[in-house]
N, C-alpha and C positions, 0 to 999 in steps of 0.2 A: 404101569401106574394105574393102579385103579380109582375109582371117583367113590368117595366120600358121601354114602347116603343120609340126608336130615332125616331126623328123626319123626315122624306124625305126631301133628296136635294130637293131645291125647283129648276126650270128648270128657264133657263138661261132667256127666257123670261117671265117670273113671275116677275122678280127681280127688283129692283129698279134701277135708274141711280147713286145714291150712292153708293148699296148695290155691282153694277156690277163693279165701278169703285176699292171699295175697295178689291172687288175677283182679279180682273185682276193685281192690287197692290203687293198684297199675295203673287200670284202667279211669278210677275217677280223678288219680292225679293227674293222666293224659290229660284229661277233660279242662280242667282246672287250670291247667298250662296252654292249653288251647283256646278257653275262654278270656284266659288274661292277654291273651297274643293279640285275640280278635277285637278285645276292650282297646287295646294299645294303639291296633291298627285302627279302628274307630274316630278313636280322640285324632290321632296324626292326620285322618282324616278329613275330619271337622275343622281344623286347626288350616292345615292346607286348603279348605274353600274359605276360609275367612281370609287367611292372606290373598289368597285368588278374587274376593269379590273387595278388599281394600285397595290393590293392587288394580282393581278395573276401577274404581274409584277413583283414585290415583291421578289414572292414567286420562279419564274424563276432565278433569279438573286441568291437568295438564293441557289438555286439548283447548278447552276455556281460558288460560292463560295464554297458549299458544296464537286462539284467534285474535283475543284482545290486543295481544302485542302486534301480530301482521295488521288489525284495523287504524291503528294510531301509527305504524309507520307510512300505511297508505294514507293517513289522512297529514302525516308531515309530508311526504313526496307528493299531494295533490294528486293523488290516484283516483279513480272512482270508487265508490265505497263499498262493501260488502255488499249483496243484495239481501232485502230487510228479511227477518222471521215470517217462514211462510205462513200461512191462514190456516186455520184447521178445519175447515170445511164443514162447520157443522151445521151453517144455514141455510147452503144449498142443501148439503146431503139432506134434511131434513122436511126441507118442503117439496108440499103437496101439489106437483104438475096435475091433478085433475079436480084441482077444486074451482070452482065457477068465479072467474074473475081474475086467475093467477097471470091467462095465456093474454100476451097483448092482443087486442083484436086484429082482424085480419085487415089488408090494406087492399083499400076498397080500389078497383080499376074502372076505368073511363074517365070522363069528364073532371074537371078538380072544381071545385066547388066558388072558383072565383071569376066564373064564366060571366056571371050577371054583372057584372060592377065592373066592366071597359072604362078607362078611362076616358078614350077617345077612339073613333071611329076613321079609318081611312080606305076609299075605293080606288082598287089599283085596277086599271085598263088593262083591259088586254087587246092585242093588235088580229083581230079577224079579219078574213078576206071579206070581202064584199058579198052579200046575198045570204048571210052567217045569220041563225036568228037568236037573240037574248033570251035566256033562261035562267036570269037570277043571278044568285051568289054563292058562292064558298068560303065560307067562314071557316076565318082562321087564329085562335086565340095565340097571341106572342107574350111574352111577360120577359121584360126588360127593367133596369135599374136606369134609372140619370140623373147622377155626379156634377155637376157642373159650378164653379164659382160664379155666384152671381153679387153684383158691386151696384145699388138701386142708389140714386141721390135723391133722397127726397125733399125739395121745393117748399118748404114751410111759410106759409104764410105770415106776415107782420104785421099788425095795426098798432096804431094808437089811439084811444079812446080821447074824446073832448078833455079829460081830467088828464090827462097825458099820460095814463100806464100803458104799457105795451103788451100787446096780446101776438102769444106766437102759437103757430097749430102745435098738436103736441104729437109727438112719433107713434106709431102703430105700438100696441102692446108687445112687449119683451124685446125690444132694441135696448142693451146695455153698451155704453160704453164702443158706439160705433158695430159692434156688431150686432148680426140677430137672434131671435130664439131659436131656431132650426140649425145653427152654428152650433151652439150649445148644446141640445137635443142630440147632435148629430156625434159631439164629441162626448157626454155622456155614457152614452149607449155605446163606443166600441170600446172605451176604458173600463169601465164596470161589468159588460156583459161578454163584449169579446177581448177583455184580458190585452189590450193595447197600450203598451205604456207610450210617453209622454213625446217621446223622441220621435219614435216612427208617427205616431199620430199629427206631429206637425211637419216632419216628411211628408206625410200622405199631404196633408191639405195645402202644404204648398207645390204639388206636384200638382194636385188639379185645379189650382192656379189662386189660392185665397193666400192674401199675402198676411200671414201671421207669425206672430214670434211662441218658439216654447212657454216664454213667461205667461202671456196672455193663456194659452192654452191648460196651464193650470192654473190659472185663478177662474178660467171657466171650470175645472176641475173638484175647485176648493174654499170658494167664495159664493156666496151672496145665495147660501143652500139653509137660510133659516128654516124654510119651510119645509124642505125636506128631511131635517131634523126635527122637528117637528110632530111629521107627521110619524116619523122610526120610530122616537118615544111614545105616541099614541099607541102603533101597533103592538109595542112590549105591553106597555098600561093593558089594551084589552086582553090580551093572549094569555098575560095574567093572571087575569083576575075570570076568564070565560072558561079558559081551556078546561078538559078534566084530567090531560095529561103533558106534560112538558119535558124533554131530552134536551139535557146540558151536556159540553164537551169542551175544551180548550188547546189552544195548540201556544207552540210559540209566535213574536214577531220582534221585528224590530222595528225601532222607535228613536231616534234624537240619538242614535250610536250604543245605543242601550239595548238592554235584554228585556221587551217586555211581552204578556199574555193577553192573546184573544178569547175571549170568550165569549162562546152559542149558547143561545137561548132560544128553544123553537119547540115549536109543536104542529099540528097536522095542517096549520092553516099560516102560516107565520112563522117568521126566522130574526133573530135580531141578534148581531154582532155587538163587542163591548173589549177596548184595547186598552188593560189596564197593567201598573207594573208588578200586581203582586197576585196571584191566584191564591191567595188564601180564602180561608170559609167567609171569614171577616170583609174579602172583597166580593165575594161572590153576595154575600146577602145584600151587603149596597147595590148589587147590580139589581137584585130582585123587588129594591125598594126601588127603583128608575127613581125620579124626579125629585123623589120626596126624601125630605131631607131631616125631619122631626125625628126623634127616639120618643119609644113609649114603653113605662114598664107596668104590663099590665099581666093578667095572668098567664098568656102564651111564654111572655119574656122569663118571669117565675121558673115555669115547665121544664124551660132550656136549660137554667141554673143548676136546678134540682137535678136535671140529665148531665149536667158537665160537674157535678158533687160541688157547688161551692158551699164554702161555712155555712152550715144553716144561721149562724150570727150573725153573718153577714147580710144574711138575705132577710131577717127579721127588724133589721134594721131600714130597710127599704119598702116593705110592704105595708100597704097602707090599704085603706078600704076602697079608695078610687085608684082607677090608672091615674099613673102620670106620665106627660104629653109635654116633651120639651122642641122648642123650634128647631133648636141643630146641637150640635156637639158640646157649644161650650154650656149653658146652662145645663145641661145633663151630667158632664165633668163638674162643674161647681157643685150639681147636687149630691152625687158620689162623693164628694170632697166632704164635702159636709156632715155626712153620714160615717165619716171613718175609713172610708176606700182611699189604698196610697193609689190616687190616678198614672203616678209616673214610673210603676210597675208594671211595667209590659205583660207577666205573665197572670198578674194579678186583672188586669182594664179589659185584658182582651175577652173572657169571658163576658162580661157586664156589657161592653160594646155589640157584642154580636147579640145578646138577649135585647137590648136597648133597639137592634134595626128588625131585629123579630118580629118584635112586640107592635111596630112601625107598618108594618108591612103585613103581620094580622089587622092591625087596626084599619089599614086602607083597603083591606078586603083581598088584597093580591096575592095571590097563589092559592087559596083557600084550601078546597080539597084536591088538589089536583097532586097529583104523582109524579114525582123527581126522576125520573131515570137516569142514569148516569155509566160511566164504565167505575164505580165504585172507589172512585177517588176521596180522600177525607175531606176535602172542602165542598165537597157535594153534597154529601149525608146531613141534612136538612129536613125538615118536614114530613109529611109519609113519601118514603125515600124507596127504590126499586132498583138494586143492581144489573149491568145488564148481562145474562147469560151468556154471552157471545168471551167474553172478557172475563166472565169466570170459570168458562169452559180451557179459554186458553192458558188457565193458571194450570194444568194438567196435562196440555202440550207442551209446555215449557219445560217441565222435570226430565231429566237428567238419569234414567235408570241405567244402573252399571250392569245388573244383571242379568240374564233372559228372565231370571224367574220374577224379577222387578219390572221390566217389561210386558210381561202375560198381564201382571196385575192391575199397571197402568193402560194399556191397552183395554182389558177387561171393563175400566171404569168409567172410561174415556165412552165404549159401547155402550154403558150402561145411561149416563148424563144423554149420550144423546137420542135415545130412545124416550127417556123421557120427558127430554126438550119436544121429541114429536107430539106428546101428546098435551102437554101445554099448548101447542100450536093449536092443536087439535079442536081443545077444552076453549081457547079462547073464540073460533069462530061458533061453537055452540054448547055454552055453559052449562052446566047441571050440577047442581049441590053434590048428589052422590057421587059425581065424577069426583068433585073439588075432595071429597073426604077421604078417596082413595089414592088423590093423588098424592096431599098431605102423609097418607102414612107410608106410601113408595118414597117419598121424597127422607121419611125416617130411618129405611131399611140403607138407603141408599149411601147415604152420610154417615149412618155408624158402624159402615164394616168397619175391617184393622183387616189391615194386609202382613203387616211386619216389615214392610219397608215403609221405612220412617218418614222420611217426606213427603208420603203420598198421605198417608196417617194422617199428619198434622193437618196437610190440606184439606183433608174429606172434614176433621174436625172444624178447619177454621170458619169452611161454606155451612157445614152443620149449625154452626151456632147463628148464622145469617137466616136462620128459618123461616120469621120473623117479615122479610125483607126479598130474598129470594122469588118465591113461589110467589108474589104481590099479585099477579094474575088471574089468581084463585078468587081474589075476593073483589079485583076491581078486571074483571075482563078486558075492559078497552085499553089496560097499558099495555106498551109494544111489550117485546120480551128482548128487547137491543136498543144499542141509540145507533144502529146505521146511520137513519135519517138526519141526525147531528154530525156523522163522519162525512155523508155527502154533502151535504151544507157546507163545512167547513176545508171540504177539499177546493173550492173555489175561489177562498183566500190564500191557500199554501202553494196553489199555482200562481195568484198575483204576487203572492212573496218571492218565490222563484226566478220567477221574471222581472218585476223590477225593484225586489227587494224591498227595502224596509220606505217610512215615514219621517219627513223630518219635521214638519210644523203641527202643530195642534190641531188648525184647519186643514191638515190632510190626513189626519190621522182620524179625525170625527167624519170626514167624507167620506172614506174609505169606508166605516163601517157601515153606516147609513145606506147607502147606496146599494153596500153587497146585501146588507138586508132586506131594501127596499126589494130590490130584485130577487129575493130568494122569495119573499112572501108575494109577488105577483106571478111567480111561478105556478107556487102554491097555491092559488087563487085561481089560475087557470087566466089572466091575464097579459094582455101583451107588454113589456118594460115599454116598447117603443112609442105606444099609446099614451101610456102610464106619463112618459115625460111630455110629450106634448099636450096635455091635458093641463100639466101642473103648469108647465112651462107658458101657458094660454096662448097654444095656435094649434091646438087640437080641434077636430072637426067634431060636431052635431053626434054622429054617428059612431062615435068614439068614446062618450062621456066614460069617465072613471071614477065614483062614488071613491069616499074616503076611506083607506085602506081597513081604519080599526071599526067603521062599523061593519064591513065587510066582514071579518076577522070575529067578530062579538057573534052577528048575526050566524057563523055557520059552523058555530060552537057547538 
């Protein structure tokens, strides 16, 4: 059997001018058939990562559903609950461990500084032999607490005067009601400041032997605090109207078996609580009016209008060449009424209401220029308004990317915000215009990528268009770039909520606030609460005096 030899290519100049025409033919149909295979395989391609990045899509959203349903079944079995959304770290990572001031000082050793001020002196013997000779003393500082029920009758004298009225001594200041001021003082200060609810606090004081009942124990709690209310409203009045920057915040509470909202109001010097049931803008601007209760519509209120589009008809109809200055709601309502406003449209009033407490609240001088910070909530955005970065950083840890390649890019941008969160940091302990004009157009570059993942898109757009509001730092240095300072604040209410839950009377629901106030701004102040109430309470010592919260508050504005 012999093997069959293939013939050789024959070479390209051998070939004929048919033989070459039909090669080169062959050949670019190969082409052609090769180029449509690899179009084909291409599209199926493409096609296959789209279903692969819907499919991871999908499967996230799944995941979302999947958690939500495990969280509502543990919260119908009474489970413990998910642990919350972790923090994105961009305030630590960001700050500056060597800037002068950041590190707390160091803690000084030796002597403590309450060596001079013994209350009392005792020489204790000691047993030597005989022929021993004295050399003085050793001094030994002890520091001791004493508890003790003390039950004083005090002996009042009685006369009668020739004209027969009777004259009786009158009891040391702050004895109410059989008990004393220091009862009071004493059960203020661990309800308010160490978070004691009502029960164990009269466990405790009949354990160290005061025979009291719960009930007394909160109407020490929740009565006869005019003046303490009082003085809360002052300290909002001036923080108002002094500060040059104020951080709002709200959480929930509960209230009379209701759902109602607290809301912070505070700034570097001052804190003041407010437990109302409706967190709208509508309520918040009455918080910002405290006390006062008149509407005015003057040009501020106008401004508002024109900002929330109402009929220019409408408002032509109202404007006149003076403000006008109504004492409370109904003559304001009657003069809207008058004018053609259907008052009993909610969606129509509630505009004209809120420019009305505006207008109120410019005319009393309160808030003036001072800067709103907030976590960018709609009922906040008032005034010259400042969202706070921390909270619009986290609108970017929050998303959801399916794909690595939607991850690079959220990651990417995520690095980018917070680079330049550093240097706002930076810009605000040492301003410079040229700083501010660069960071303004970093802050342009930065907002108007497009990644092509869509929800990151939208986001970069939506913080874009907040330009405006955002960067507020630039132009006013001294506002924070967070409301922390409102998250700590008000973490000392949502642990009173925890523990002993919500409010039932009026008068314990005006206490609560007052109080967590009171004590958030003597903090703030660098004052002692324990002072604070024996001063008010009048059995505070010489040495202890404590000037009025709000000129405090004004003065270190």
């Amino acid at each position: 059997m012999t093997k069959r030899r293939l013939p050789m290519a024959e070479h390209a100049d051998t070939l004929s001018l048919k033989a070459l025409r039909e090669l080169v033919t062959g050949l670019v149909e190969r082409a052609d058939r090769a180029e449509i295979r690899i179009e084909a395989l291409e599209a199926d391609n493409r096609k296959l990562r789209e279903e692969n990045d819907q499919l991871r899509i999908e499967n996230t959203r799944l995941k979302v559903d999947n958690q939500l349903l495990r969280d509502e079944i543990a919260r119908l079995k009474n489970l413990p609950p998910r642990p919350p959304f972790r923090p994105s770290g961009m305030e630590q990572a960001t700050s500056d461990k060597t800037v002068a001031g950041s590190r707390k000082p160091a803690r000084h050793r030796g002597p403590k500084g309450d060596t001079r001020s013994a209350t009392r002196e005792e020489v204790l013997p000691a047993r030597a032999p005989p022929g021993s000779r004295f050399k003085g003393y050793k001094d030994c500082m002890v520091r001791d607490l004493v508890v003790r029920a003390e039950v004083v009758r005090y002996r009042r004298e009685c006369w009668v005067t020739p004209e027969g009225r009777t004259i009786i001594a009158p009891l040391p200041a702050g004895i109410k009601g059989g008990y004393g001021a220091s009862l009071r003082r004493f059960c203020l200060m661990l309800h308010s400041h160490g978070q004691v609810t009502t029960q164990r606090l009269t466990t405790l004081l009949n354990d160290v032997g005061v025979e009291i009942s719960k009930r007394q124990v909160i109407r020490f709690l929740t009565e006869r605090l005019d003046g303490f209310h009082a003085e809360d409203a002052a300290v909002l009045h001036a923080g108002l109207v002094s500060a040059p920057f104020v951080t709002v915040d709200d959480t929930g509470a509960r209230h009379a078996n209701r759902n109602f909202h607290t809301t912070q109001i505070g700034g570097e010097h001052f804190t003041a609580f407010r437990t109302t049931p409706s967190k709208s803008r509508l309520n918040f601007l009455a918080l910002l009016r405290g006390n006062y209760q008149d509407y005015v519509l003057n040009d501020a209120a106008f401004t508002l209008l024109e900002n929330r589009q109402v009929d220019p008809a409408l408002l032509a109809r109202l404007k006149t060449c003076e403000p006008q200055r109504f004492a409370n709601q109904v003559p304001f309502l009657e003069y809207l009424a008058a004018n053609g406003i259907d008052i009993f449209d909610k969606d129509i009033i509630r505009p004209f209401a809120e420019a009305g407490i505006w207008g109120a609240i410019r005319h009393h001088g309160l808030v003036g220029n001072a800067v709103i910070v907030s976590d960018d909530a709609g009922q906040f955005r008032v005034g010259t308004h400042a969202p706070c970065w921390v909270h619009a950083e986290r609108l970017l840890h929050k998303l959801m990317p399916a794909t690595p390649g939607q991850v690079k890019h959220v990651e990417t941008l995520r690095e980018l915000v917070w680079h330049f969160y550093r240097a706002l940091k930076a810009y605000r302990r040492r301003p410079d215009p040229r700083v501010a004009r660069g960071l303004q157009a970093r802050f342009d570059r930065i907002f108007s990528l497009r990644t092509g993942y869509g929800d990151l898109d939208k986001l970069l757009f939506r913080l874009g268009r907040r330009k405006a509001e955002l960067p507020r730092v630039l132009e006013r240095p001294e506002t924070p770039l967070h409301t922390n300072a409102s998250e700590r604040d008000l973490r000392g209410l949502v642990i009173k909520r925890k523990i002993s839950g919500g409010t039932v009377s009026r008068n314990g629901r005006q206490a609560r606030d007052s109080m967590l106030g009171l004590m958030k701004t003597c903090q703030k102040l660098g004052l002692s609460f324990w002072h604070y109430l024996g001063d008010r309470l009048g059995i505070g010592d010489e040495d202890h005096l404590v000037a009025p919260l709000a000129s405090m508050v004004a003065a270190r504005a």
